[in-house]
C-alpha positions as CSV (number, residue, x, y, z in Angstrom):
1,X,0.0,0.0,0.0
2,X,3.4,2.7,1.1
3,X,5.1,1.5,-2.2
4,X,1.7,2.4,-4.1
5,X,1.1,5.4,-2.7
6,X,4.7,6.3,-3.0
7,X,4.7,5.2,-6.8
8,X,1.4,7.8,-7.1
9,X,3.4,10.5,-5.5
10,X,6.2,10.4,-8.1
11,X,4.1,10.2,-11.2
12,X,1.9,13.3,-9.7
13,X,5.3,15.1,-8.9
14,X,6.4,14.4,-12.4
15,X,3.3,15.5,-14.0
16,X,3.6,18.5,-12.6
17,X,7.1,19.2,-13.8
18,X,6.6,18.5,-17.2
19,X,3.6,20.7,-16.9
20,X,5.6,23.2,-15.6
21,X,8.6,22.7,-18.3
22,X,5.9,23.5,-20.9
23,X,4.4,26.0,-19.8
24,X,8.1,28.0,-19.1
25,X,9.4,27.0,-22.9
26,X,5.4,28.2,-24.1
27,X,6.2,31.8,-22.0
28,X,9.7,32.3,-23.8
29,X,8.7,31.4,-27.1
30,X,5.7,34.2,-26.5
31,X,8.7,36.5,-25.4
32,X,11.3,35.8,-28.2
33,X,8.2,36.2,-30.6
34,X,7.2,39.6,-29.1
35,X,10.6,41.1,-28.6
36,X,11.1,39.6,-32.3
37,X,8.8,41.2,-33.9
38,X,8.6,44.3,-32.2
């Protein structure tokens, strides 16, 4: 039931990250894009 739990923990912790990765690479492609093309 701990290892379980545990194994839930990790995948949750590594959703978020990758969620997080995205959604930093998403803001500096908006940046470059603006800063670009203004």
């Amino acid at each position: 039931m701990m290892i379980m739990m545990m194994m839930m923990m990790m995948m949750m912790m590594m959703m978020m990250m990758m969620m997080m990765m995205v959604v930093l690479v998403v803001v500096v492609v908006v940046a470059v894009v603006i800063t670009g093309s203004g």
